[in-house]
C-alpha positions as a Python dict, from the first residue, in 0.01 Angstrom:
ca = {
    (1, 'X'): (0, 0, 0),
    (2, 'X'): (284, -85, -235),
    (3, 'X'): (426, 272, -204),
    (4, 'X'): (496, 246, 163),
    (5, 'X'): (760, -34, 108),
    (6, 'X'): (916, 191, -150),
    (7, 'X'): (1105, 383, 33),
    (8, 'X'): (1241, 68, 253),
    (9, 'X'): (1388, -101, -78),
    (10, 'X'): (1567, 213, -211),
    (11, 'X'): (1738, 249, 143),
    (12, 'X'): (1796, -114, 103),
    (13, 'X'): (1975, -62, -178),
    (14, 'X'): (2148, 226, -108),
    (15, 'X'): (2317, 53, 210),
    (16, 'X'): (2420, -244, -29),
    (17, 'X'): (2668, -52, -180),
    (18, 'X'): (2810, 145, 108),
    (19, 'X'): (3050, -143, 195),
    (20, 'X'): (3145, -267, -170),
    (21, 'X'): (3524, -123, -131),
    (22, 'X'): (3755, -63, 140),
    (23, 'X'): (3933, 309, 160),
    (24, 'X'): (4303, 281, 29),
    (25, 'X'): (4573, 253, 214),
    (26, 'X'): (4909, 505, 160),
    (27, 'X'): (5224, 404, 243),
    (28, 'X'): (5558, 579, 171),
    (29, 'X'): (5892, 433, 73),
    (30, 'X'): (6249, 519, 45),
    (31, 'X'): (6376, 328, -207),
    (32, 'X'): (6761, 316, -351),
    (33, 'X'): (6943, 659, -415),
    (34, 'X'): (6705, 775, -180),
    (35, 'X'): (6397, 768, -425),
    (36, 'X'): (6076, 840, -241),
    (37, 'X'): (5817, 669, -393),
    (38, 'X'): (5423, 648, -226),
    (39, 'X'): (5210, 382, -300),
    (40, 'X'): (4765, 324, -249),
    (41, 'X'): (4687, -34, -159),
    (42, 'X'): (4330, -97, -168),
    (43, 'X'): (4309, -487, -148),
    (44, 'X'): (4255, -519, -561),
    (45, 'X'): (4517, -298, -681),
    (46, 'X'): (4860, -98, -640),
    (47, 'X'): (4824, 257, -741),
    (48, 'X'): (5213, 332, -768),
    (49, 'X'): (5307, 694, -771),
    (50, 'X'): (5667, 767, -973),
    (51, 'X'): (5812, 1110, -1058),
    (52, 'X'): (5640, 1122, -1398),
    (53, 'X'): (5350, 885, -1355),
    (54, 'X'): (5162, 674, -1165),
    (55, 'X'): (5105, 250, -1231),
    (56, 'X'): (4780, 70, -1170),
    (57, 'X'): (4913, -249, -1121),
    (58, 'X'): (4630, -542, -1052),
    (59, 'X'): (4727, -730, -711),
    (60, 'X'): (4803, -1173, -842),
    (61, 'X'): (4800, -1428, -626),
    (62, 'X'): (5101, -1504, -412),
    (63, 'X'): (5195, -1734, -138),
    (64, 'X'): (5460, -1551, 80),
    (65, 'X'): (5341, -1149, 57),
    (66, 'X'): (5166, -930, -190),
    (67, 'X'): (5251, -923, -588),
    (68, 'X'): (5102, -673, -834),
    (69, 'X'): (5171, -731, -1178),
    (70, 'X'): (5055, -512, -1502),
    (71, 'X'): (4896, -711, -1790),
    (72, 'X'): (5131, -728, -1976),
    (73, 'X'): (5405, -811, -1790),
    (74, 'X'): (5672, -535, -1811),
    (75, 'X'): (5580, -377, -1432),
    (76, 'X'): (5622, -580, -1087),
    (77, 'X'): (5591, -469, -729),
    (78, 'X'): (5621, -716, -427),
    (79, 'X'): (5589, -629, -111),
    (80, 'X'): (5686, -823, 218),
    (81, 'X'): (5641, -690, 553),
    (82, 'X'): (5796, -309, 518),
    (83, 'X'): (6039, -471, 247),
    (84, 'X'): (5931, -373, -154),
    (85, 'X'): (6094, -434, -477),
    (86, 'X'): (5958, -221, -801),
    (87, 'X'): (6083, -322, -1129),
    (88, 'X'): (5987, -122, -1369),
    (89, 'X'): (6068, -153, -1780),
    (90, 'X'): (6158, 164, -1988),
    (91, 'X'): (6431, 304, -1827),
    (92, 'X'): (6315, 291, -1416),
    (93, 'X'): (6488, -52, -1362),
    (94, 'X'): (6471, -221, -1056),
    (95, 'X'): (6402, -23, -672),
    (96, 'X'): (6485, -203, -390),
    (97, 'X'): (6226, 33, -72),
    (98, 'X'): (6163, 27, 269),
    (99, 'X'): (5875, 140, 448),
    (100, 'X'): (5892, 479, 612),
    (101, 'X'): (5691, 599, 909),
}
């Protein structure tokens, strides 16, 4: 008797986890000196995507659009309607992008 409701729990718990994350979204850039630069949103994190790496910036709190900011400080990116700003230390300085269709 116990065995029929077996079945009914694991699909109950398989379904739990089917909405734990929204897909990513990808949005493209053109930044200053006509840098291209693509970026993953997913509602937690940035995943930035430069020439020679990519940035996993955690999304903070922020009152008039969206800020990502690494740990320890050294990589920002805000992002305001199709308006973004990437500072980067170590050499990338600061892009100033807009959104691309």
């Amino acid at each position: 008797m116990i065995r029929k409701g077996l079945p009914i729990l694991a699909l109950a718990a398989l379904m739990g986890g089917c909405s734990a994350m929204p897909p990513a979204r990808q949005i493209h850039y053109r930044c200053d000196n006509d840098y291209p630069l693509r970026v993953e949103l997913d509602g937690q994190q940035a995943r930035i995507h430069l020439h020679d790496r990519t940035l996993v910036l955690p999304r903070r709190p922020d009152m008039k659009g969206e800020r990502y900011v690494s740990d320890d400080r050294q990589q920002l990116f805000l992002r305001k309607g199709d308006q973004a700003v990437l500072a980067v230390s170590a050499g990338h300085g600061i892009l100033r992008c807009t959104e691309v269709p």
